[in-house]
C-alpha positions as CSV (number, residue, x, y, z in Angstrom):
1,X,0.0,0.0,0.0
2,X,2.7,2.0,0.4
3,X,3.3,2.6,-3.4
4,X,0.1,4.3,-4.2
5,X,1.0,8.0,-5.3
6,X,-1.1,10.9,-5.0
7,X,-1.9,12.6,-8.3
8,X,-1.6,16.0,-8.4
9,X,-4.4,18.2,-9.4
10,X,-4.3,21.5,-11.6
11,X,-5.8,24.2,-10.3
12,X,-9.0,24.8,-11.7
13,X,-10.9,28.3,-13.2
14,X,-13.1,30.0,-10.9
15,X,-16.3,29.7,-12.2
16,X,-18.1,32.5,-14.4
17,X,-19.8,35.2,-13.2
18,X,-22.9,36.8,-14.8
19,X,-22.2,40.3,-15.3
20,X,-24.3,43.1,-17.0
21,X,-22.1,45.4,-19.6
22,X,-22.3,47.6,-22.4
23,X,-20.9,47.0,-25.9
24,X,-18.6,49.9,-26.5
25,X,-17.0,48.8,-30.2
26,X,-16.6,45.6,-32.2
27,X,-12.7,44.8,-32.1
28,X,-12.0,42.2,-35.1
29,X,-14.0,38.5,-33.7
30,X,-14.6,40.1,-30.4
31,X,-16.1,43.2,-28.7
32,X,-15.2,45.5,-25.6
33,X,-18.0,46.1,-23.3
34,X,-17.8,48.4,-19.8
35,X,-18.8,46.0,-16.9
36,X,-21.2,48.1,-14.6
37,X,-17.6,49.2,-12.3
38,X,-16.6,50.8,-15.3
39,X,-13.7,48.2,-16.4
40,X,-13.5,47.3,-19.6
41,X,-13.2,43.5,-20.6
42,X,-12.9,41.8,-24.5
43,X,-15.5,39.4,-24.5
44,X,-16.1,36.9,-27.4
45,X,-20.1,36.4,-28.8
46,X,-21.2,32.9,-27.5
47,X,-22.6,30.6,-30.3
48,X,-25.6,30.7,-28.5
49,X,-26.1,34.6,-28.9
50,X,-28.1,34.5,-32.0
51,X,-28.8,38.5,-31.7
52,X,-25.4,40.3,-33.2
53,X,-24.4,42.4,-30.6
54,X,-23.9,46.2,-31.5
55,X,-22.4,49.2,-30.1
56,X,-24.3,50.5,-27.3
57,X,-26.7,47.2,-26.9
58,X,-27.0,45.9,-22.7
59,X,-25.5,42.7,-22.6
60,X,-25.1,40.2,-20.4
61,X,-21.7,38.5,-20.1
62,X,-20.0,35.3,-18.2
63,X,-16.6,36.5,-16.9
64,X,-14.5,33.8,-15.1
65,X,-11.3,36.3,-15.0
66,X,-9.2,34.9,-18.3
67,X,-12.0,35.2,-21.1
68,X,-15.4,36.3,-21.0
69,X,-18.6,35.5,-23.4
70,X,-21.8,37.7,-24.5
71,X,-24.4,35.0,-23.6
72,X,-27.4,37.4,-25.1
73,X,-28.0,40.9,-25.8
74,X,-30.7,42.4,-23.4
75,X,-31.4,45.7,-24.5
76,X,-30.6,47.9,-27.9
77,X,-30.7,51.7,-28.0
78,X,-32.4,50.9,-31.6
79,X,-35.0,49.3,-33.1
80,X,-33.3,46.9,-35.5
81,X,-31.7,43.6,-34.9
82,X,-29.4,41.6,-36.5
83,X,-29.2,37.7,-36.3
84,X,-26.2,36.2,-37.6
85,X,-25.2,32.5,-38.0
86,X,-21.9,30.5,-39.2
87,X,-21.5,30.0,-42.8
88,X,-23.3,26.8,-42.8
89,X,-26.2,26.7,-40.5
90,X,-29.5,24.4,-41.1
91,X,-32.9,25.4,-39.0
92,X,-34.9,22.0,-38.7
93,X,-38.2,22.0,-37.3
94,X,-41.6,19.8,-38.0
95,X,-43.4,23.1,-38.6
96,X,-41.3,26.3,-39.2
97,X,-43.8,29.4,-39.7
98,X,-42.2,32.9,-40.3
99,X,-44.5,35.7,-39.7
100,X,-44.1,39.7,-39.6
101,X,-46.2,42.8,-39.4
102,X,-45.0,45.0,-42.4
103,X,-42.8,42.5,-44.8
104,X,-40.4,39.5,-45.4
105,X,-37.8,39.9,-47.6
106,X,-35.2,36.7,-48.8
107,X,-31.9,38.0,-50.7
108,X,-28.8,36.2,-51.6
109,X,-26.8,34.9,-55.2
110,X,-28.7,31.9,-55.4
111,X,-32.0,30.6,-53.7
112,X,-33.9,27.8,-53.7
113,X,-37.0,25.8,-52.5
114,X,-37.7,22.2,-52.6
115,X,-40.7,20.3,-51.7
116,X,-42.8,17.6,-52.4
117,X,-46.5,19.9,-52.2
118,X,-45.9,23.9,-52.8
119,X,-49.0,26.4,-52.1
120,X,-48.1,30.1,-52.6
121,X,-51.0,32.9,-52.0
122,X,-51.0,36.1,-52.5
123,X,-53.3,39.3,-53.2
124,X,-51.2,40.9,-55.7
125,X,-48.0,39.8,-57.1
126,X,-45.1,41.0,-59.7
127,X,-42.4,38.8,-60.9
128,X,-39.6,40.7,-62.8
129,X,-36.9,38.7,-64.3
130,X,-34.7,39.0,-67.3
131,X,-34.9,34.7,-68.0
132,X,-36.9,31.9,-67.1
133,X,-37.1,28.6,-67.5
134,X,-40.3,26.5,-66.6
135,X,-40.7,22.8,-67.5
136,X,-43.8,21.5,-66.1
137,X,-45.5,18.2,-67.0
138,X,-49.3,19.8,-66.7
139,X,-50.7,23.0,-66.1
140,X,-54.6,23.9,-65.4
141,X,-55.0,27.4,-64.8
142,X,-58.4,29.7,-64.7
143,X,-58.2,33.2,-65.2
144,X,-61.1,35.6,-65.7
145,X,-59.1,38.3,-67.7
146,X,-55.5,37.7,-69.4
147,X,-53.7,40.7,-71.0
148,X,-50.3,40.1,-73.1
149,X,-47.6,42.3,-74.2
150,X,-45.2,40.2,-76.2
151,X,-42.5,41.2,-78.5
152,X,-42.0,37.7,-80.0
153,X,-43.8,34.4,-79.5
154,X,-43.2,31.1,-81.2
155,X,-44.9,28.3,-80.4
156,X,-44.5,24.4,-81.4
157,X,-47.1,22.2,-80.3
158,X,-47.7,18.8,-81.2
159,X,-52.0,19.4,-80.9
160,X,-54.0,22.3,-80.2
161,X,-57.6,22.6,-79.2
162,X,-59.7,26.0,-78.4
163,X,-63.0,26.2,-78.0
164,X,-64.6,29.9,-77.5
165,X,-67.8,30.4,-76.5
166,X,-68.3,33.8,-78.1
167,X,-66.2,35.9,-80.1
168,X,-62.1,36.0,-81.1
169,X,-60.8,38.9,-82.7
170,X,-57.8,39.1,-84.8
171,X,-55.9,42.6,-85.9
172,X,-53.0,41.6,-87.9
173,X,-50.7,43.7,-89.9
174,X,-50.3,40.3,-91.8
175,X,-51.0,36.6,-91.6
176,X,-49.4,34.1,-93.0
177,X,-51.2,30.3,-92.7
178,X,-49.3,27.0,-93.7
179,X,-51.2,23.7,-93.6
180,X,-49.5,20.9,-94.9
181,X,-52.0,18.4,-95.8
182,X,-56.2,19.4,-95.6
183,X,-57.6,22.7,-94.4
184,X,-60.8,22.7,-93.8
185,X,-63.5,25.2,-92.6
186,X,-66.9,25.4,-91.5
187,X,-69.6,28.3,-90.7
188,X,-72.8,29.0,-90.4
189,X,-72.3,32.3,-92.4
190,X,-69.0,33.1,-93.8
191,X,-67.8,36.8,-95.6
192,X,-64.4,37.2,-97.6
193,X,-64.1,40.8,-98.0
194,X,-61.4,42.1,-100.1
195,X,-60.7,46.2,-100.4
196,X,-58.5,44.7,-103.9
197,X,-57.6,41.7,-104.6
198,X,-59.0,38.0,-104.0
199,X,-57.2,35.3,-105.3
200,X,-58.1,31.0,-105.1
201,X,-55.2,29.0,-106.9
202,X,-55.4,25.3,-107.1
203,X,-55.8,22.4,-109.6
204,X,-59.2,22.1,-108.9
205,X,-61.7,24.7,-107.4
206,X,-65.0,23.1,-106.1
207,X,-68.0,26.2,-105.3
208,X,-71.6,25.3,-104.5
């Protein structure tokens, strides 16, 4: 028994002390802040202090004499707030809502939304973009009035169908139709009205 040897034990760091303080300037990662004695301390922004602190924002710090933390900022002399995270950050939740009184606003170089259902409603809404590209396998849409302003639009489609309930109206400076194999058309009444010229071509012309 006589060979047992006591182990010797490092001194340990008091513990931390919660302290109010008052950011005075951001100095590179870290920030000063006046302690309520009026020292002045570097402290480091815990990764739990979602809420940037700024200069002049009431803070409360954990002190344990070699380095002290901003645990969260209590009070700001403004009335904006910024929350900052790392570089890579995820939010997870089973239901995330976002909700504000005036606006929200998303802005970075690249966005984007997945999902497997996607609902978006809104009163009145403008989407400006100088390209887009939309692939979609089937759309149904019902809209009571539609007003275009193209400069060019080409079209291929492999069948067409419109039915109009009452009238279509064309103002053309001119057309141009190309039918390949049989045109054929049908009307109750039918007018060909010609301020000049009228002109049928064919090998064989069929009237009455």
């Amino acid at each position: 028994m006589n060979n047992i040897i006591a182990l010797k034990r490092d001194s340990l760091p008091r513990e931390a002390s919660l302290l109010y303080a008052r950011v005075l300037e951001k100095d590179g990662d870290g920030y000063s802040v006046r302690l309520e004695n009026g020292a002045v301390v570097a402290a480091r922004r815990a990764g739990g202090c979602l809420l940037a602190p700024e200069t002049g924002d009431e803070v409360l710090i954990a002190d344990n004499g070699e380095c002290a933390f901003i645990l969260s900022v209590l009070t700001s002399p403004g009335d904006t707030g910024r929350i900052t995270l790392p570089d890579k950050s995820t939010i997870e939740g089973g239901e995330i809502t976002f909700t504000a009184s005036q606006g929200v606003a998303m802005e970075a170089p690249r966005i984007s939304l997945t999902g497997i259902l996607g609902e978006v409603r809104f009163t009145g809404l403008s989407l400006l973009s100088q390209w887009c590209d939309v692939r979609i396998r089937k759309i149904v849409a019902v809209v009571e009035i539609w007003d275009r302003v193209i400069g060019r639009l080409t079209e291929r489609i492999r069948d067409s169908y419109r039915w109009i309930e009452n009238t279509e109206h064309t103002t053309a400076g001119r057309i141009r139709t190309i039918v390949k194999k049989r045109f054929f058309l049908s009307a109750k009444n039918a007018s060909l009205n010609a301020e000049e010229e009228v002109k049928l071509d064919g090998k064989k012309i069929h009237i009455g």
